[in-house]
N, C-alpha and C positions, 0 to 999 in steps of 0.2 A: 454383436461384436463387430467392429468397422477395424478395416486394416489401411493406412498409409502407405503408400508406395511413391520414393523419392521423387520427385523432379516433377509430382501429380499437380499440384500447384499453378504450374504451366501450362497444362491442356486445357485448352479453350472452351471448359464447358462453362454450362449458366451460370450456375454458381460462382465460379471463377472469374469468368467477363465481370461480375458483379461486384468482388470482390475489387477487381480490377478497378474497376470505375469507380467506387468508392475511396477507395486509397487515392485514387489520383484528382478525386475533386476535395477530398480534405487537405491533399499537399497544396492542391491550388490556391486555397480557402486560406491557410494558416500564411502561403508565402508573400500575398497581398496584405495580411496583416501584419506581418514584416516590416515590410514596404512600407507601409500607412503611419505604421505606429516608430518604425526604426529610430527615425531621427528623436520625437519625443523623449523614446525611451532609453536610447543610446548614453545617457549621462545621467539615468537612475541608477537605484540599487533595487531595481526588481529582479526577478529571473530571466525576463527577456532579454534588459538592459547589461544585465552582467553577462548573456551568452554575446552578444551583440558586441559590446565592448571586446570579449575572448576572439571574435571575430575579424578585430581593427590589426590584431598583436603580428610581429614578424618572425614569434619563434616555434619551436615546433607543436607544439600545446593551438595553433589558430584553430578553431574551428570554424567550417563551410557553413555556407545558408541550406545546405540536407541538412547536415549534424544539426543544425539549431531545429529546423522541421523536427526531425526526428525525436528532437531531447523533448519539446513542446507536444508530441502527440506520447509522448510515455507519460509527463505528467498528467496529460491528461485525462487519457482514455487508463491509465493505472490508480488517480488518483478516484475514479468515479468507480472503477470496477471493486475497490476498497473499500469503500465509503457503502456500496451497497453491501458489500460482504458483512461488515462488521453489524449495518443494522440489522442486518436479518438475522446474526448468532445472536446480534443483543434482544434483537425484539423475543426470541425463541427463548434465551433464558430467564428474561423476566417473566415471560410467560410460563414458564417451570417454576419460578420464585416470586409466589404473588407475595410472599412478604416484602422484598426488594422490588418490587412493583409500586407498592403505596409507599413507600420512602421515598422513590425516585418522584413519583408523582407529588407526594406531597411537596418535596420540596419545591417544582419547577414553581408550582400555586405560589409559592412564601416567598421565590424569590424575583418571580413574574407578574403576578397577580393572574386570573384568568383571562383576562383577554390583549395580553401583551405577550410578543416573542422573543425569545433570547437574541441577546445582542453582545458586543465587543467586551461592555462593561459588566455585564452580570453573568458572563461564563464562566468567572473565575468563582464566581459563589454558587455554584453550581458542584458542591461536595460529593456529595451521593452517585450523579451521575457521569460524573468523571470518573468515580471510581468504577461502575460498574463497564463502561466502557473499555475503561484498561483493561479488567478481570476478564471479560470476553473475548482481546485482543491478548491475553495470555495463554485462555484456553484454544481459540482457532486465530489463532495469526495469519494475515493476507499472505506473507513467505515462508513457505515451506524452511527452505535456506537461503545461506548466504554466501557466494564463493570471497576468500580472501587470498589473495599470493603472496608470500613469506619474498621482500624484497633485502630483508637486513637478519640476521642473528637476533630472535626476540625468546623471553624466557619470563613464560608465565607461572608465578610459582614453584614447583619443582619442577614442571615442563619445560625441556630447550627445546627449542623448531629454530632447523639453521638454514640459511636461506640459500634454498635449491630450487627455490625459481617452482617449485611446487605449488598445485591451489587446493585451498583446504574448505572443506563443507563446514560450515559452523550451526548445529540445526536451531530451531527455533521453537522449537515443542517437543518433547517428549512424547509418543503416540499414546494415548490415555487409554486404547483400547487394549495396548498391552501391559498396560501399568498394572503391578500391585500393591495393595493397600500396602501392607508391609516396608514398601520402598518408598511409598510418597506420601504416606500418612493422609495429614488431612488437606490436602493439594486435591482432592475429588471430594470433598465435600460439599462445597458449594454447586456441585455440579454430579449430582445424583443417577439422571436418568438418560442425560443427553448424553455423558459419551460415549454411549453406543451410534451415536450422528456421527462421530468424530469421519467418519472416511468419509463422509457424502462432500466434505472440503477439501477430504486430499488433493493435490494435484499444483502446477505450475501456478503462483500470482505472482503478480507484480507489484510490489514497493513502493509507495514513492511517498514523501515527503509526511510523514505521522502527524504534525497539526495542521497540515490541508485538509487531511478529510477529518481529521477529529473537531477542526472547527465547522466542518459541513455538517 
């Protein structure tokens, strides 16, 4: 069991000088690329080009060249921490589901051939393994939650939420190891043995953009 202690982060051990130096050669890394790529990009509709652009504006919405660092190292180091997360629930449950195994298999065969890889134009025929993807991304989801702040008077159904400036947790799974059959019927059926895994994923991730890493 490790315990945190505020303001620890600051003391100048190894680990922390390390941490240190790292954080400040990827800010270096990204703010050259900035630089290099700004003008290019400046008059796309990429992600860069549209923080870049948010960046030209005189109202209060401008964002800085941190803010842009900052936005650029969440997609990125969130969209890879994602991307590995999901393979590994997927690779884990097809490995529990060798029937859903030779389907997804089969199909890549039929839609690939064997010795070609998926591309732009044949992901979308890619039936099987979309789905299975999603099915895994229902059961262990990269976000725990999602905070929302109630800015206007909104009424969902018979529910009023009136806007007190409150934030509200919206969760994103139901914990499966407290589920009962009873409640969620066949919502654990396809998934027999693993959610007793369910906690080994609990914990804080990060979001970011769902067909970044679904198309990785």
């Amino acid at each position: 069991r490790t315990f945190y202690f505020p303001g620890f982060r600051f003391v100048p051990t190894k680990k922390n000088r390390r941490r240190h130096s790292l954080n400040q050669e990827i800010r270096s890394s990204l703010r050259k690329l900035i630089e290099i790529n700004g003008r290019k990009c400046e008059d796309s509709k990429n992600l860069l080009g549209l923080m870049l652009s948010a960046s030209k504006t005189d109202n209060e919405f401008k964002m800085g060249i941190e803010e842009i660092i900052d936005e650029c190292k969440t997609f990125y180091f969130a969209g890879k921490e994602t991307t590995a997360n999901l393979l590994t629930w997927a690779t884990l449950l097809l490995a529990l589901h060798k029937e859903w195994q030779d389907k997804a298999h089969g199909e890549v065969y039929q839609v690939c051939g064997k010795h070609k890889h998926p591309n732009a134009e044949n992901l979308s025929s890619l039936k099987i393994v979309n789905m299975v993807l999603k099915e895994t991304l229902r059961l262990y989801p990269p976000a725990l939650f999602i905070n929302r702040t109630v800015t206007r008077d909104v009424k969902l159904g018979k529910l009023d939420i009136p806007a007190d400036g409150k934030s509200y947790h919206l969760g994103a799974y139901f914990p499966l190891g407290l589920a009962l059959p009873s409640v969620l019927g066949r919502i654990l059926r396809w998934l027999r043995q693993s959610w007793r895994l369910q906690w080994s994923s609990s914990g804080l991730r990060l979001m970011s953009h769902r067909p970044m890493f679904m198309r990785r």
